[in-house]
Each structure stands twice: as C-alpha cells, then as structure tokens.
C-alpha positions in Angstrom: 60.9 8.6 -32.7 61.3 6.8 -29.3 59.5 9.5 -27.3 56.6 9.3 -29.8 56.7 5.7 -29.4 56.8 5.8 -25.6 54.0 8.8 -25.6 51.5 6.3 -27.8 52.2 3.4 -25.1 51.5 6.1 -22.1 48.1 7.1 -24.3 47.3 3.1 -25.2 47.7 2.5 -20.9 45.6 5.4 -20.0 43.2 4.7 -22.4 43.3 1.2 -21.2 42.6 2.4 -17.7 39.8 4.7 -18.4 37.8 1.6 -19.7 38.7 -0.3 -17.0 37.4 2.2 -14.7 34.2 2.8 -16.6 33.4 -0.8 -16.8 33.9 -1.4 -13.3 31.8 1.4 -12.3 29.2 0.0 -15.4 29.1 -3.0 -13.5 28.8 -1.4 -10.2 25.9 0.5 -11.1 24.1 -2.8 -12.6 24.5 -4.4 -9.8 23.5 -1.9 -6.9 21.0 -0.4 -8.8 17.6 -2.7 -8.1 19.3 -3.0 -4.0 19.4 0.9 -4.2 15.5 1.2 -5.8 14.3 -1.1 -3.1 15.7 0.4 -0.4 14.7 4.1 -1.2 11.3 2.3 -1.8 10.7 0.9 0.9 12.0 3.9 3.3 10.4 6.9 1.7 6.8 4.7 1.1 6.2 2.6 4.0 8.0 4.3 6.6 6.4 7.9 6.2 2.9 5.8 6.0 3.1 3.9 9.2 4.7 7.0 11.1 2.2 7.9 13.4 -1.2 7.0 11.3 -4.4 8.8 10.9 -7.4 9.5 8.8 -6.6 11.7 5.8 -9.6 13.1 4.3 -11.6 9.6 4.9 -14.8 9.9 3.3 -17.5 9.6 5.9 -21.4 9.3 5.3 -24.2 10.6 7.6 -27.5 9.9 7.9 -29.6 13.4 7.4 -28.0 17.1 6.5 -28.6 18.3 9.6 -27.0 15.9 11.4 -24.3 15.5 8.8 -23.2 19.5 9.4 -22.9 18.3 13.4 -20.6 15.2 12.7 -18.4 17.0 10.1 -18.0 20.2 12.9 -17.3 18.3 15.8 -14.8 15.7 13.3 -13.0 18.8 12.5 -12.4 20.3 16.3 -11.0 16.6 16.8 -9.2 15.9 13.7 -9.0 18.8 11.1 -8.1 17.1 7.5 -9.0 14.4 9.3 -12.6 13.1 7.5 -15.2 14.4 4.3 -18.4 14.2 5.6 -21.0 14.1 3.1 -24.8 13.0 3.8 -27.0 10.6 2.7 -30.4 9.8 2.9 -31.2 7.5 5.6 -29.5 4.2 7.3 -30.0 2.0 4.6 -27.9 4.2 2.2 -25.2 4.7 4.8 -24.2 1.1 5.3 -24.7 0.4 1.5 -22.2 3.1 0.7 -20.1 1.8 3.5 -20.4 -2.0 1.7 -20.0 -1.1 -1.6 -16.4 0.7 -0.4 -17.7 4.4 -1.7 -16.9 5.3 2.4 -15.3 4.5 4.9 -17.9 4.5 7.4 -21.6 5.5 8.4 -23.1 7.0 10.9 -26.9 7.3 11.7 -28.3 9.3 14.8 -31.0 8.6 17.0 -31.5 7.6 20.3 -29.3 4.8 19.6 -26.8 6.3 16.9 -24.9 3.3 14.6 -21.4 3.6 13.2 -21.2 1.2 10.2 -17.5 0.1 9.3 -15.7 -2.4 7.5 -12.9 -4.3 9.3 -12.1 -5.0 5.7 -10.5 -1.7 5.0 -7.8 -2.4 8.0 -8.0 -2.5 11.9 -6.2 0.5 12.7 -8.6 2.4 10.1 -11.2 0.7 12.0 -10.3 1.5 15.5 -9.7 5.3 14.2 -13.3 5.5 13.1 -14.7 4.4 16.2 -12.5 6.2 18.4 -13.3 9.3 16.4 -17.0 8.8 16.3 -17.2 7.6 20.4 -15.9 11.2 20.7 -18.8 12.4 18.8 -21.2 11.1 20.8 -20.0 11.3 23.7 -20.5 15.0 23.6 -24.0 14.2 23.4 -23.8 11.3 26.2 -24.2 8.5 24.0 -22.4 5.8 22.6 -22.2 3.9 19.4 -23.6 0.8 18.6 -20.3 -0.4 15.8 -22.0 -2.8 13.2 -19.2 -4.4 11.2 -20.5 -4.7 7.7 -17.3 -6.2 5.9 -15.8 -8.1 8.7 -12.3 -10.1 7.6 -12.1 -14.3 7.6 -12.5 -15.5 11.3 -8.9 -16.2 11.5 -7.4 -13.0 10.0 -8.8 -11.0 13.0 -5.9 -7.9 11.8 -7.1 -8.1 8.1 -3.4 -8.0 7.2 -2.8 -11.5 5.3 -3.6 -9.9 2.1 -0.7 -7.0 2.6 2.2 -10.5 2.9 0.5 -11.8 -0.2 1.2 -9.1 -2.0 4.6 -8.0 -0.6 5.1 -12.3 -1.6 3.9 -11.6 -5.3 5.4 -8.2 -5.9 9.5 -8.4 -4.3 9.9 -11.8 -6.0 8.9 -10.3 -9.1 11.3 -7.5 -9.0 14.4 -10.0 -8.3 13.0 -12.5 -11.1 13.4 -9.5 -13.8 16.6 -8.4 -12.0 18.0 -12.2 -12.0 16.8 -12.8 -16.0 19.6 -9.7 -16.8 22.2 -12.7 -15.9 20.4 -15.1 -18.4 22.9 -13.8 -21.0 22.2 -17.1 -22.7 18.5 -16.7 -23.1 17.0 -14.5 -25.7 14.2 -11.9 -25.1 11.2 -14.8 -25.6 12.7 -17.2 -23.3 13.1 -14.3 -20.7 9.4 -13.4 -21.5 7.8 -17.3 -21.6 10.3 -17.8 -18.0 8.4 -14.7 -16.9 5.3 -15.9 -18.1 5.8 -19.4 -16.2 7.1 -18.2 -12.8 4.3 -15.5 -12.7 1.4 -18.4 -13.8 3.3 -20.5 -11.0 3.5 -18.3 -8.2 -0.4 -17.5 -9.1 -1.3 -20.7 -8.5 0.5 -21.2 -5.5 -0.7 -18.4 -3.7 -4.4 -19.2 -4.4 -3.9 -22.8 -3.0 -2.5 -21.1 -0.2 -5.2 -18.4 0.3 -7.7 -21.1 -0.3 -5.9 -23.4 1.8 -5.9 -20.3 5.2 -9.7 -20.0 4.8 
C-alpha cells in the first residue's frame, strides 16, 4: 500500500514537472517568436537585396526595332540578365512609358541619343541605367544626354525618405499586434478599435510630417 502510495506521488511530481517544463518552453516560444520573425526577415530580405546590386531583368524601351536589337545586344555583352529591351515607336512613347512607370528607362538614338530615367524609381537604379547606357554609346563615340522625367522633392536628392516611412509604419505595427497579446484584459474589439486608433494616428502623423519635409 505504501509503495503504491509513494509511486502515485513520484507520478503526481513528474507530472508536475512535465507541465512546468512545457509551460516554460510555451512561454519561451511566445515570447521569442516575433524577435526570431524579424530577425530572419530582415537578414534573408534586405541583406541578399543590397549585396552587391544590379539590374534584374529591368525593362528598358527603345526608340525604333532596329536600334532596339543594338541596345539589347550590346546590354547583354555588358550585363546578361541584366535588362528586357523592348521597342517603341518613337521618343515621345519612350519617355511616356518611362513616366507612366511601365519602364525603367528610354532610350532614343540619333546624333544626339537621350536616356530618359526617373530618379523616382531610386538613385542607385538611376546611376546603373546611365552607367549602362554611357557604355552603349560609347561604343559608338557618343554620349547621352540623361533627361530626368520623375525627379524626387529638391531636398530628397537619394529618393530614399519614403523607404524610413515605411520601415516607420510597418515595424511599429508588428510590435503593436505583438504588445496587444499582453492586453489579457482587453477583449478582441478593444484590441481591434486600439488597432484601429494607433493605425488612424500614426497615419495622420506621418502625412503632417511628409507634408511638413516638402
């Protein structure tokens, strides 16, 4: 009788124990979880991006067939993968592709060949294009007039202001839903009208500021 006794106490503290352990490592795992996500994000998206940039099958238009089947030759000696060339019909259609964001760039020949970009899209995309395209003619002796056709605000000469806005609307987000797990007190429409608020705030915020930057 005493051993059964003593053998339901040794199953009562292991049993004990187990839960201890899985609650802990419940708890553990709720807590590292969202650090874990963001760090794995952050490494395996924006490092292999920025490593060593280039153009990845940018679309590119060109003025003329003829002249297109040059461009997209000598783009792939230079940079193979690199662009899509596809032609247009004249200059006009080459920039408004370029400004309605279809392409990348432009490209007209001539005596005096233009290379239609937007500073827009990014500097370093905009510095590729033309150091890609001053190759081009260079192999002809010429060199490109550049014609900026969606330049950035006069004070965001990198065009990056919009990339902190966003990284200042998104990772605030992620640790205001992470944060509202704590709100044991709160029910689910209280989470949802917090969410609601803090999203409307940070909104409003961010356009004053925007506004406010020019």
């Amino acid at each position: 009788m005493q051993e059964a006794v003593t053998d339901a106490q040794q199953i009562s503290v292991d049993q004990i124990g187990q839960s201890r352990r899985a609650t802990a490592a419940r708890t553990l795992a709720e807590a590292l979880w969202f650090p874990a996500a963001l760090f794995l994000g952050f490494l395996f998206c924006f490092a292999p991006a920025l490593h060593a940039p280039q153009p990845h099958h940018a679309k590119v238009v060109v003025a003329g067939v003829d002249l297109a089947r040059q461009v997209d030759a000598a783009l792939q000696r230079q940079h193979p993968g690199g662009f899509d060339v596809v032609a247009v019909g004249d200059a006009q259609d080459a920039r408004r592709t370029v400004l309605d964001r279809d392409a990348v760039a432009g490209f007209t020949g001539g005596h005096r060949p233009v290379l239609y970009v937007a500073k827009a899209n990014g500097m370093s995309l905009e510095q590729a294009l033309t150091k890609a395209f001053t190759s081009v003619t260079a192999e002809r002796g010429q060199q490109p007039v550049v014609r900026d056709v969606a330049p950035t605000v006069s004070k965001d000469l990198m065009g990056t202001t919009l990339v902190y806005f966003g990284i200042a609307w998104s990772i605030p987000g992620y640790i205001l839903a992470t944060t509202m797990l704590r709100a044991v007190t709160f029910d689910r429409t209280r989470k949802l009208l917090t969410i609601m608020g803090v999203a409307a705030l940070f909104s409003i915020v961010g356009h004053l500021v925007g506004t406010g930057l020019g």
